[in-house]
LOVEX-209625 format. One record per residue: residue number from 1; x, y, z of N, C-alpha, C in turn. Coordinates in pm, 1 decimal, padded with zeros to 6 digits. Layout:
BEGIN
+-----+----------+----------+----------+----------+----------+----------+----------+----------+----------+
: pos :     n.xx :     n.yy :     n.zz :    ca.xx :    ca.yy :    ca.zz :     c.xx :     c.yy :     c.zz :
+-----+----------+----------+----------+----------+----------+----------+----------+----------+----------+
: NUM :        X :        Y :        Z :        X :        Y :        Z :        X :        Y :        Z :
...
+-----+----------+----------+----------+----------+----------+----------+----------+----------+----------+
END
This chain:
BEGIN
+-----+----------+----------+----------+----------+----------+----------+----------+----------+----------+
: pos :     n.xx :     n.yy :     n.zz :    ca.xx :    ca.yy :    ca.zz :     c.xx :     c.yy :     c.zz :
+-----+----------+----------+----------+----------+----------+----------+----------+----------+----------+
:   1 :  00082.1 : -00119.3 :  00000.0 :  00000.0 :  00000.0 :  00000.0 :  00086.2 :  00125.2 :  00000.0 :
:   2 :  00179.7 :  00146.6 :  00088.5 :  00260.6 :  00215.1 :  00041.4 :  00339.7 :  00300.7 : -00017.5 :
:   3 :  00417.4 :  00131.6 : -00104.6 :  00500.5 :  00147.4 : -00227.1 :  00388.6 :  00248.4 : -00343.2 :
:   4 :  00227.6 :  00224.7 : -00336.1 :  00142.1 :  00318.8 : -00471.6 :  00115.2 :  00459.6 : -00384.1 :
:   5 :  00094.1 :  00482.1 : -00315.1 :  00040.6 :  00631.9 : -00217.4 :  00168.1 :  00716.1 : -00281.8 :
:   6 :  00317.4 :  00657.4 : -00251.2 :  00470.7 :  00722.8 : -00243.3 :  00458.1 :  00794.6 : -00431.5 :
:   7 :  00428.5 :  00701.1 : -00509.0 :  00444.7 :  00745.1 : -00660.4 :  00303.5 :  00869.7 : -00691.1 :
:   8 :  00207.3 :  00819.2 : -00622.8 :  00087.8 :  00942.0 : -00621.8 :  00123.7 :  01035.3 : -00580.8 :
:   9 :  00168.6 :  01015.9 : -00451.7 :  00248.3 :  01180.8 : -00385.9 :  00302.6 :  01240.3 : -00454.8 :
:  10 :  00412.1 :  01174.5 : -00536.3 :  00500.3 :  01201.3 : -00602.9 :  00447.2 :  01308.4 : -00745.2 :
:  11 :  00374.5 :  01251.9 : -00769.1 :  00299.1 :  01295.4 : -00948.3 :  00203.3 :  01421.6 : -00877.4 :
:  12 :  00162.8 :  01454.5 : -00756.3 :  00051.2 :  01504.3 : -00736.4 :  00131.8 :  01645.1 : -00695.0 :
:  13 :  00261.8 :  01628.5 : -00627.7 :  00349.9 :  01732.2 : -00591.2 :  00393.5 :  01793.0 : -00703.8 :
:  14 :  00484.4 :  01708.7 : -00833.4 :  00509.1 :  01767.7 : -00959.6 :  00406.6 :  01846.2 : -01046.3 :
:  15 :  00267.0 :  01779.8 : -00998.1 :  00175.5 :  01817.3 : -01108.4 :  00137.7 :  01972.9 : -01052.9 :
:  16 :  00126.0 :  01940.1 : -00910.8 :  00085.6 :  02129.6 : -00837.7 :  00246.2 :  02213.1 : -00850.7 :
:  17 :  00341.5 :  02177.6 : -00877.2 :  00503.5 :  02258.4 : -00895.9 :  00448.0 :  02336.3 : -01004.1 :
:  18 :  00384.2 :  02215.7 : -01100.1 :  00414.1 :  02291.2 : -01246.3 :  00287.9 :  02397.5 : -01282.9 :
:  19 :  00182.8 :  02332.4 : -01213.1 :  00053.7 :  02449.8 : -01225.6 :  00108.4 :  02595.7 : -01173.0 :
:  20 :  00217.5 :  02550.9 : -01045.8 :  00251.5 :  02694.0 : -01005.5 :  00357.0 :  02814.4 : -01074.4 :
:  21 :  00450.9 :  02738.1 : -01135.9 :  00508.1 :  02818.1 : -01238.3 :  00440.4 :  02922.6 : -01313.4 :
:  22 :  00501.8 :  03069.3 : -01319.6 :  00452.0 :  03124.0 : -01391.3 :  00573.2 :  03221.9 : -01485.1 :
:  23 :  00525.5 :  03314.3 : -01557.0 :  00582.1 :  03399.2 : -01656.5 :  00652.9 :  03484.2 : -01548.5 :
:  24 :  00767.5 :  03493.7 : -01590.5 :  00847.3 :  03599.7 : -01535.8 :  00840.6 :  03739.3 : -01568.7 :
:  25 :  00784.5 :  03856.9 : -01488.6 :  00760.9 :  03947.2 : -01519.8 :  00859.7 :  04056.3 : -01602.6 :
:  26 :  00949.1 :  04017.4 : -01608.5 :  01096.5 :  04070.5 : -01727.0 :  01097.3 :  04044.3 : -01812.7 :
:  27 :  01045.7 :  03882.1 : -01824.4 :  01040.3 :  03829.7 : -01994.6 :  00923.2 :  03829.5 : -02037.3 :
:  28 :  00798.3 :  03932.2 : -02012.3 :  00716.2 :  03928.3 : -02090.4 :  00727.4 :  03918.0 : -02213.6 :
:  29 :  00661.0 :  03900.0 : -02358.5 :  00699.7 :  03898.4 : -02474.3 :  00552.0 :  03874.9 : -02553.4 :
:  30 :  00551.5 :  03956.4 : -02657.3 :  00452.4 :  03959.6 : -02777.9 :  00501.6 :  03969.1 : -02949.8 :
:  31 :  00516.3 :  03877.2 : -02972.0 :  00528.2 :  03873.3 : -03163.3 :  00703.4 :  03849.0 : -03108.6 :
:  32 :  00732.9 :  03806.2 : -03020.0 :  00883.3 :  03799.0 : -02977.9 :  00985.9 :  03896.8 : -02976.9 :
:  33 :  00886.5 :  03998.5 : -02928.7 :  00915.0 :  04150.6 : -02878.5 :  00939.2 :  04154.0 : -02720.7 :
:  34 :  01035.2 :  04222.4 : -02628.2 :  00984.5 :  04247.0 : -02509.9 :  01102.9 :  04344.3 : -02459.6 :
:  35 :  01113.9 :  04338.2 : -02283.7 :  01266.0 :  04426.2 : -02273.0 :  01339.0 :  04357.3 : -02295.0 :
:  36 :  01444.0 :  04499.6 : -02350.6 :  01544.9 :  04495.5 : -02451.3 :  01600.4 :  04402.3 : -02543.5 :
:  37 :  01471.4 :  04433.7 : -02614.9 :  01479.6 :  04378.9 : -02814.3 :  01525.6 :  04484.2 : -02836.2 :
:  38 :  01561.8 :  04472.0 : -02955.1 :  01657.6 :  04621.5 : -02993.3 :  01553.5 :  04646.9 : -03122.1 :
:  39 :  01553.1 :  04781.8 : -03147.1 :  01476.0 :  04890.5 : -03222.6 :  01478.2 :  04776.3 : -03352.9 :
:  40 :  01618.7 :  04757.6 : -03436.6 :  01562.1 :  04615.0 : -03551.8 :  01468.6 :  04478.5 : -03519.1 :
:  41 :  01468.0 :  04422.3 : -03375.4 :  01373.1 :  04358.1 : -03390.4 :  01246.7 :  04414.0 : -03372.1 :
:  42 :  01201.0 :  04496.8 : -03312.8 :  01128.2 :  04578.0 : -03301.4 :  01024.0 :  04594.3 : -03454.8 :
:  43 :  01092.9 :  04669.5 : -03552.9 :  01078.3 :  04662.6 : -03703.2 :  01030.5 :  04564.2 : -03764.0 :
:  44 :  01085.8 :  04473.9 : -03705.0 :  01113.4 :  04313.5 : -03833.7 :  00945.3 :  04241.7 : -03806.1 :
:  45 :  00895.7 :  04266.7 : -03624.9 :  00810.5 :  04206.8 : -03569.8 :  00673.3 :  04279.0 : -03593.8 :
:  46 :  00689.6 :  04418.6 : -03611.6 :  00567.5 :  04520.3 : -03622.0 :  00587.7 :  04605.7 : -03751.3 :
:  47 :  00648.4 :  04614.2 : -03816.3 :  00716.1 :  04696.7 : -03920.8 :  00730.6 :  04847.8 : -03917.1 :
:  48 :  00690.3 :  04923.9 : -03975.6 :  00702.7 :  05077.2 : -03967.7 :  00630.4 :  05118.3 : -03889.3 :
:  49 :  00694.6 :  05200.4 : -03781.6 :  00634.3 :  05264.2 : -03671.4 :  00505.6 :  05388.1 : -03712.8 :
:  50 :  00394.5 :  05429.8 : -03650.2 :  00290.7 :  05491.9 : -03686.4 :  00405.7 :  05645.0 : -03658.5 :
:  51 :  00443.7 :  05664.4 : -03555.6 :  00490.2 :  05794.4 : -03527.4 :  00620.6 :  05742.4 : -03407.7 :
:  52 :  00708.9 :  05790.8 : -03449.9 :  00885.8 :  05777.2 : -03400.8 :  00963.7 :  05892.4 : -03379.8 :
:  53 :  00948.3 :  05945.7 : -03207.8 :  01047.7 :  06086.0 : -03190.1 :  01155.6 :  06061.5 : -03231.1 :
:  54 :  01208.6 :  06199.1 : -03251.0 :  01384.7 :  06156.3 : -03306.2 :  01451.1 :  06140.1 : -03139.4 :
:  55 :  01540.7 :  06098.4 : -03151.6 :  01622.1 :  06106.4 : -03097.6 :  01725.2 :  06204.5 : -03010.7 :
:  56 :  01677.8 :  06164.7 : -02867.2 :  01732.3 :  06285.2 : -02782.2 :  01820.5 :  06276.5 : -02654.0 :
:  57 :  01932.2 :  06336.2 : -02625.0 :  02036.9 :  06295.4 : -02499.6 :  01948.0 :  06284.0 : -02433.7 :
:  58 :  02019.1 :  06182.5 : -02296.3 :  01912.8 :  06128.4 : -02209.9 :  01997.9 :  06109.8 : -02113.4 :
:  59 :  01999.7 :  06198.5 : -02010.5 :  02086.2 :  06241.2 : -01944.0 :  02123.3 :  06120.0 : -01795.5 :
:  60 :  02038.5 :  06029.9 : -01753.8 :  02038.9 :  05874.9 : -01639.7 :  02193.7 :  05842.8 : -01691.1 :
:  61 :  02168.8 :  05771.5 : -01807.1 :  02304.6 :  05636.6 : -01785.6 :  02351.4 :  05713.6 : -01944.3 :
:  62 :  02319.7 :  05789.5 : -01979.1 :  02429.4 :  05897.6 : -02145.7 :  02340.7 :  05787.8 : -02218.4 :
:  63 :  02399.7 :  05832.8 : -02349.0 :  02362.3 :  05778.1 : -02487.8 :  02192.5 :  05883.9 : -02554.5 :
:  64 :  02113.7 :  05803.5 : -02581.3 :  02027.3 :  05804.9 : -02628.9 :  01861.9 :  05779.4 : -02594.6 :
:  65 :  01763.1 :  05876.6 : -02643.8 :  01650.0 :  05743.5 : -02587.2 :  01543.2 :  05862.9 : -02727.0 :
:  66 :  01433.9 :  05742.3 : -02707.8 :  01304.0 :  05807.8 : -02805.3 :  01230.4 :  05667.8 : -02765.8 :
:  67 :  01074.8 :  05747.5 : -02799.0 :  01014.5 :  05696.0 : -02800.3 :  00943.1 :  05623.5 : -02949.8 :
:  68 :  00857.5 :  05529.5 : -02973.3 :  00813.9 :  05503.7 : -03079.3 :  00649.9 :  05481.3 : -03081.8 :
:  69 :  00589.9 :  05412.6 : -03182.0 :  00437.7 :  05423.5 : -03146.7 :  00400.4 :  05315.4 : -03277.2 :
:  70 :  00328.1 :  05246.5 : -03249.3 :  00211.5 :  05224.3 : -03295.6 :  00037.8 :  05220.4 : -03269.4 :
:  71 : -00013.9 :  05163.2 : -03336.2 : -00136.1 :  05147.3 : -03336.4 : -00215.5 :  05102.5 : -03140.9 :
:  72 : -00215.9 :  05151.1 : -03057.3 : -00220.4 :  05055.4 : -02915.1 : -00095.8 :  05007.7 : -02859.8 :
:  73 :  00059.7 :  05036.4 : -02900.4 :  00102.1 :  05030.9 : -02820.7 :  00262.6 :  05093.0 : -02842.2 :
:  74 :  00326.4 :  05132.1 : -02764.6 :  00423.3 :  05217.3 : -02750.5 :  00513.9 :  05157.2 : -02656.4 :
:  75 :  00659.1 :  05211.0 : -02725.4 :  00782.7 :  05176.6 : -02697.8 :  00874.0 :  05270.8 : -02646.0 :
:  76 :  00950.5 :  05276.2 : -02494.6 :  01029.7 :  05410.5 : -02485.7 :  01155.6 :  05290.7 : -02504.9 :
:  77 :  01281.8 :  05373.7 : -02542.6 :  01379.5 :  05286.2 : -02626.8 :  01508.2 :  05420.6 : -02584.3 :
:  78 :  01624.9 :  05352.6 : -02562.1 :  01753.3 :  05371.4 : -02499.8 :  01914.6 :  05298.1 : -02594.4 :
:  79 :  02006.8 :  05380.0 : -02594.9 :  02082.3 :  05327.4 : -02622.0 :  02212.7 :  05327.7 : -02525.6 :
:  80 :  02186.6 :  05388.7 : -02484.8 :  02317.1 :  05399.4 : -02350.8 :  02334.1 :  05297.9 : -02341.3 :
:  81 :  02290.9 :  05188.5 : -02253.2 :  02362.9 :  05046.5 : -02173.6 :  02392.5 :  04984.5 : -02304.0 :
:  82 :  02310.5 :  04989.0 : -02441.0 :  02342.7 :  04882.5 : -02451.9 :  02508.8 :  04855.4 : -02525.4 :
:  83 :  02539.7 :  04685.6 : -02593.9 :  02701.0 :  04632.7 : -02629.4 :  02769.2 :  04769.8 : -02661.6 :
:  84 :  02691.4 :  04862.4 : -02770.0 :  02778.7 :  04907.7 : -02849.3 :  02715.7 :  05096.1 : -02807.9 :
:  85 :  02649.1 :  05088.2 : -02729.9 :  02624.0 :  05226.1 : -02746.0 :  02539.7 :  05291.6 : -02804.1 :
:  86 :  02542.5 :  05195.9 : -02943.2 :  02449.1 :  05290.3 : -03000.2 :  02315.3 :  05212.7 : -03090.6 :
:  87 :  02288.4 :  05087.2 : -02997.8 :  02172.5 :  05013.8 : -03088.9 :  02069.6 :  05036.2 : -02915.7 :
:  88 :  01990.2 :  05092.2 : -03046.9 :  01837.8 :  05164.2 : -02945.7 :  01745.6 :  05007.2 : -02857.5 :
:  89 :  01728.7 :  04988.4 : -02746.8 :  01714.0 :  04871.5 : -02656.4 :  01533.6 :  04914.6 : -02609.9 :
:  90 :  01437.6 :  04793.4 : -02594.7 :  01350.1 :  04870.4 : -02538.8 :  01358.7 :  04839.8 : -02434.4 :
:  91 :  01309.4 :  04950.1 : -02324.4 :  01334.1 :  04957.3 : -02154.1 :  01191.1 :  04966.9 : -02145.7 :
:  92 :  01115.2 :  04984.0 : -02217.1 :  00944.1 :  04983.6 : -02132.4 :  00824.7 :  04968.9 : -02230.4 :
:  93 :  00747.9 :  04931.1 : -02246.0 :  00626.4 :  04946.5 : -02318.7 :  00460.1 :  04915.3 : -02252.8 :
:  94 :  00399.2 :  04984.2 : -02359.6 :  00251.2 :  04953.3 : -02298.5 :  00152.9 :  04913.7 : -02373.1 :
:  95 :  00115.2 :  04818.9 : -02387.4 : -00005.1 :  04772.3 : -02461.6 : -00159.6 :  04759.4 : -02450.1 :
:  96 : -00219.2 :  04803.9 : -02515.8 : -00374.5 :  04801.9 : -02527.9 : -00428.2 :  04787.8 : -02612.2 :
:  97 : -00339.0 :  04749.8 : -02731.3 : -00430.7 :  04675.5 : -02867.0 : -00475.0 :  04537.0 : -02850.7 :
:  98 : -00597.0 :  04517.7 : -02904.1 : -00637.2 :  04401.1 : -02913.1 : -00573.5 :  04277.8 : -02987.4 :
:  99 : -00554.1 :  04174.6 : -02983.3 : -00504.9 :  04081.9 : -03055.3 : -00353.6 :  04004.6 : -03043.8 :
: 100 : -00328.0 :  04078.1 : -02960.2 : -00181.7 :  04053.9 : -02947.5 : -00181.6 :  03928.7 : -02793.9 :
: 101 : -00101.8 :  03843.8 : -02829.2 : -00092.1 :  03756.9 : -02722.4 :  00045.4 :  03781.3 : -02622.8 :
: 102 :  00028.5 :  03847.3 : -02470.2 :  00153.2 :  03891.7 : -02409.3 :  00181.2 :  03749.0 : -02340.0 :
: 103 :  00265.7 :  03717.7 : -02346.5 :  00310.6 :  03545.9 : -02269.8 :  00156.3 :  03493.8 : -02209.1 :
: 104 :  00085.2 :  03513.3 : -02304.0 : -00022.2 :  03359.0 : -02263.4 : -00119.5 :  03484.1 : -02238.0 :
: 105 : -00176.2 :  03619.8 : -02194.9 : -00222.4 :  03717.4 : -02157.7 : -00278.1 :  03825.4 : -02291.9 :
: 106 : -00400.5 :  03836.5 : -02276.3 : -00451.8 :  03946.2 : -02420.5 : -00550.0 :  04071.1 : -02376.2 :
: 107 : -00557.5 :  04171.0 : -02385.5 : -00634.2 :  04248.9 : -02406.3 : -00789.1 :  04195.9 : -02357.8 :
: 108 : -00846.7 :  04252.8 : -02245.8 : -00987.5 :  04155.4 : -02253.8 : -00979.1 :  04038.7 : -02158.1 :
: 109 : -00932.6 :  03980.4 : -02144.7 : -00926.3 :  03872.1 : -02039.3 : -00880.3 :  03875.1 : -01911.0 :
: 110 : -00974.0 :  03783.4 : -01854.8 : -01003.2 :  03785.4 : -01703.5 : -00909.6 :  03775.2 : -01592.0 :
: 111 : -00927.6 :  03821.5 : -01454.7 : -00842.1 :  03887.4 : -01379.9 : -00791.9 :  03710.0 : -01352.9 :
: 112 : -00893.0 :  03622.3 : -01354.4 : -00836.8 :  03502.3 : -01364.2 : -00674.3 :  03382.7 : -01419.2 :
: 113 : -00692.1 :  03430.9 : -01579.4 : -00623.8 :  03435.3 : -01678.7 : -00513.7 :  03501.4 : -01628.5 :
: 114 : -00478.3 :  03563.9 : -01552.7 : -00384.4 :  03651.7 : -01542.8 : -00317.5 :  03575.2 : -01461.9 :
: 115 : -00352.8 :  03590.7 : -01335.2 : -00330.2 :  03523.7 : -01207.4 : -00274.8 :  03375.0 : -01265.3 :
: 116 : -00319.6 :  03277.2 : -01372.3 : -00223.0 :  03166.4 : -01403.4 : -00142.6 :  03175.9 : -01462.6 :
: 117 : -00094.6 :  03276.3 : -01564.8 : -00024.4 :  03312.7 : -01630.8 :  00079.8 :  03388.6 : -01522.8 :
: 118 :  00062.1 :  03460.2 : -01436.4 :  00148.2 :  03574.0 : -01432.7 :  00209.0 :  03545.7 : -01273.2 :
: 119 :  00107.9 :  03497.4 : -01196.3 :  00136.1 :  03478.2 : -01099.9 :  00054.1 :  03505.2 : -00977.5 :
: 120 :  00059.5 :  03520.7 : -00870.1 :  00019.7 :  03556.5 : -00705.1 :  00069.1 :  03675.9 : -00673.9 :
: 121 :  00200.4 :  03702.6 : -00711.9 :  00288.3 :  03784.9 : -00656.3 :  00288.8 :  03928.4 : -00726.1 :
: 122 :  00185.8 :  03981.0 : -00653.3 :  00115.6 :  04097.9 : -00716.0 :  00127.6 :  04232.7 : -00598.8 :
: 123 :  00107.2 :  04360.6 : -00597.1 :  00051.2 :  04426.7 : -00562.5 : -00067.3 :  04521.1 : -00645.5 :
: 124 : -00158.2 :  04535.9 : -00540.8 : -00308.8 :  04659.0 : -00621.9 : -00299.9 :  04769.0 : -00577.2 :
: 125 : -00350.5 :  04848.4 : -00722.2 : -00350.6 :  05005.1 : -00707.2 : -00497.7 :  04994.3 : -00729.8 :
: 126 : -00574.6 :  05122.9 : -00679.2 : -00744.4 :  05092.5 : -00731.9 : -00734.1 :  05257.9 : -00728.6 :
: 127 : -00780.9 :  05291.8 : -00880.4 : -00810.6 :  05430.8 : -00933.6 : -00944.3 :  05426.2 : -00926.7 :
: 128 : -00991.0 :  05511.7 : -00794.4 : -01116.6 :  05501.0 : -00784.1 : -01189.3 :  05588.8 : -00860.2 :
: 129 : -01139.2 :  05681.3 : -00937.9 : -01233.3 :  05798.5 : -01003.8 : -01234.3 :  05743.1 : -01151.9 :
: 130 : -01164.9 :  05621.7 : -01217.2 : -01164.9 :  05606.7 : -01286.2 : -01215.5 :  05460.1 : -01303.6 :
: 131 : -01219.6 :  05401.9 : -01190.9 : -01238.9 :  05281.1 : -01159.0 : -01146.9 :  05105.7 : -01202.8 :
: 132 : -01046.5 :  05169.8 : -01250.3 : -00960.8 :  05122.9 : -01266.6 : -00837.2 :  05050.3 : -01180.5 :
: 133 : -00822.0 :  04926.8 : -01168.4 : -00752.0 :  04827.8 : -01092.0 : -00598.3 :  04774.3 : -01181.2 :
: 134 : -00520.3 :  04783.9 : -01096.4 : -00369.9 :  04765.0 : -01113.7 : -00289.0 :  04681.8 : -01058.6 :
: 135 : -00263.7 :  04534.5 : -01117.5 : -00215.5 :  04474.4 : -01086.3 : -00030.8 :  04494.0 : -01077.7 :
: 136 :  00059.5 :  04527.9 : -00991.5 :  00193.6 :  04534.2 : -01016.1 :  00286.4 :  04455.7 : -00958.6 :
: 137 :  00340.8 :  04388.4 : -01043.5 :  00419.8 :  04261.8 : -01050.2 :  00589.6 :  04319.9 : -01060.2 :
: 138 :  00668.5 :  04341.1 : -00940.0 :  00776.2 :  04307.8 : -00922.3 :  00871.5 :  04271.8 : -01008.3 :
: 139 :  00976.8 :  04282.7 : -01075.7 :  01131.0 :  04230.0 : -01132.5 :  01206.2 :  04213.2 : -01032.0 :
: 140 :  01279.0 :  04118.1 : -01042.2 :  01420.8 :  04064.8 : -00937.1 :  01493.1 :  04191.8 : -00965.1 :
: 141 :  01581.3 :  04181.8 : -00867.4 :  01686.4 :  04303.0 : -00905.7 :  01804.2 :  04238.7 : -01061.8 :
: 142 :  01790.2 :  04138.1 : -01039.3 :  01854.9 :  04008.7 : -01153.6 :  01819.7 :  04065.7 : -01277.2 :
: 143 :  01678.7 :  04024.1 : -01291.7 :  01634.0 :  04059.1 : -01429.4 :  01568.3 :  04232.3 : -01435.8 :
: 144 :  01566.2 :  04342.7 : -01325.6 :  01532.5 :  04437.5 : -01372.7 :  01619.1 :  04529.0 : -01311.0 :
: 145 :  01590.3 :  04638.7 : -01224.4 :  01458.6 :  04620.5 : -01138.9 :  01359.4 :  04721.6 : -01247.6 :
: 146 :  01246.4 :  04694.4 : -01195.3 :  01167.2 :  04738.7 : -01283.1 :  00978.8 :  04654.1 : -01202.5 :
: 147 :  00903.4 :  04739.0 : -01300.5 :  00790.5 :  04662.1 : -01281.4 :  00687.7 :  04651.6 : -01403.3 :
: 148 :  00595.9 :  04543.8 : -01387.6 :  00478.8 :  04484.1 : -01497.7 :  00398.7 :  04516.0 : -01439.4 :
: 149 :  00330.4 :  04607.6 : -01507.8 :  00154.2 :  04683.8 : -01437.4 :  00039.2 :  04557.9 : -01557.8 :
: 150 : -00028.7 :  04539.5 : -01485.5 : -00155.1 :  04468.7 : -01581.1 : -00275.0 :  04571.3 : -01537.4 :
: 151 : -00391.2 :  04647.6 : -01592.3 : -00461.7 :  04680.7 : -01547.5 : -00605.2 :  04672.1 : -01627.2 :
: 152 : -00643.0 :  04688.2 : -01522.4 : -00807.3 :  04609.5 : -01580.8 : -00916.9 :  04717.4 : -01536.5 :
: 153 : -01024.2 :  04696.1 : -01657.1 : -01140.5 :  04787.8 : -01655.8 : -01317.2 :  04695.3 : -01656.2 :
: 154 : -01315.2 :  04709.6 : -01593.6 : -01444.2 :  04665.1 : -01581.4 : -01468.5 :  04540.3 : -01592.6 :
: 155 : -01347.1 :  04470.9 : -01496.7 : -01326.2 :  04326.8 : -01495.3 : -01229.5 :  04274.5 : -01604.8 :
: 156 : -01169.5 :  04332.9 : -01729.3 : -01106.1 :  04259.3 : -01783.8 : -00976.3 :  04375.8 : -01821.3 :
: 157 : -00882.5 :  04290.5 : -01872.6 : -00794.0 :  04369.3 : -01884.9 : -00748.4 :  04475.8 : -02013.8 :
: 158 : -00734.0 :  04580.1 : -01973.3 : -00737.3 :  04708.6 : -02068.0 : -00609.0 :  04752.4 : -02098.6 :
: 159 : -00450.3 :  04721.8 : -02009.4 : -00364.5 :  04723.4 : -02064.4 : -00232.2 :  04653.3 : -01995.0 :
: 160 : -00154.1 :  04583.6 : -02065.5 : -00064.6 :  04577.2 : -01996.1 :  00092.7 :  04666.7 : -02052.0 :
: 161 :  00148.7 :  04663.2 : -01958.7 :  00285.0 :  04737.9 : -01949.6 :  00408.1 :  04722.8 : -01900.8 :
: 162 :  00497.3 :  04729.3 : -01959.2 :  00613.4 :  04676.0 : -01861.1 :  00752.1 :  04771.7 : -01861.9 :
: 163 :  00834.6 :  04802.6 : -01787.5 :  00948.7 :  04879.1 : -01813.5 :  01036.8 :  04850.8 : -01696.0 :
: 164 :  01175.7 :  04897.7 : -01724.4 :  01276.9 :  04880.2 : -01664.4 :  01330.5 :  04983.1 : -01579.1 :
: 165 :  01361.5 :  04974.2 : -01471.8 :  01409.6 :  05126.1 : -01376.0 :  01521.5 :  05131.9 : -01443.4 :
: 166 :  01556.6 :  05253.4 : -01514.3 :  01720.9 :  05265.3 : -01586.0 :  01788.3 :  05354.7 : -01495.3 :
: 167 :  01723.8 :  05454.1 : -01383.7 :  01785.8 :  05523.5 : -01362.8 :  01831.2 :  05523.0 : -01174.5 :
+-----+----------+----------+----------+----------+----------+----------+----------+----------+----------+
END
C-alpha cells in the first residue's frame, strides 16, 4: 500500500510545482518583442512605426532614448547600456491593442487568466475615479529592477505594461 500512495504523492506534488510556475515578469513577450529587443527587432516584428520621436540625450546612464508608437502600443527605447552604445534597446512598453498575445495574456481577459499566467505575486492600485484596478508585478533586481503593471477595466484587462528602472 505504500510502495502506490509514495508514486501518487510524487505525481501530485510535480503536477501542483508545475501548475505553479509562472511567466516571469521581465520576460514578458509579444510577436517575440519584449525588454530589450533592440529597435531592428522591433521593425522586423511590427514593421514601420505609426509615429517615431527623433532622438534625444538622455541624461540617467548617457547615450540616447526616443520613443516610438504604434497602433495601441508604444515603446520608450535607450541606447546607452546597450554592447555598443548605439543600438536603441527597449526599456518599457505599454499595450492596449487588441489581438496581441503577451506570454499567454490578451487584451480583454479575465483577472483570472492573469493570475495563471502571471502569478500571485502581485501588488493593487485601485483608481477610484476612474475605476480602474492595477495589478503590479515586481522584477528581481537580476532581471530588472523594474515593474509589470496589468490593469483592468471593468473586470477585464485594458492594458498591460512593462518597463525597466534605468535610472
Amino acid at each position: 500500500m505504500k510502495r502506490v500512495l509514495v508514486p501518487i504523492a510524487i505525481i501530485l506534488f510535480l503536477s501542483a510545482a508545475a501548475a505553479a510556475q509562472t511567466v516571469n515578469p521581465a520576460k514578458l513577450k509579444f510577436r517575440g518583442i519584449g525588454l530589450n529587443s533592440t529597435y531592428a527587432q522591433v521593425l522586423a516584428a511590427l514593421g514601420k512605426p505609426e509615429n517615431e520621436d527623433a532622438a534625444k540625450n538622455e541624461e540617467c546612464i548617457g547615450g540616447h532614448e526616443k520613443s516610438i508608437k504604434y497602433p495601441g502600443i508604444s515603446f520608450y527605447m535607450m541606447d546607452g547600456d546597450s554592447k555598443d552604445k548605439k543600438t536603441f534597446e527597449v526599456k518599457g512598453f505599454e499595450l492596449t491593442a487588441r489581438g496581441y498575445l503577451v506570454s499567454g495574456v490578451k487584451i480583454g481577459d479575465s483577472p483570472a487568466v492573469v493570475r495563471k499566467k502571471y502569478g500571485r505575486k502581485y501588488s493593487v492600485d485601485t483608481e477610484r475615479g476612474s475605476g480602474e484596478i492595477t495589478w503590479l508585478y515586481d522584477m528581481s533586481e537580476r532581471d530588472g529592477p523594474g515593474t509589470t503593471r496589468v490593469v483592468f477595466k471593468n473586470g477585464k484587462v485594458s492594458m498591460i505594461a512593462s518597463g525597466l528602472l534605468v535610472c
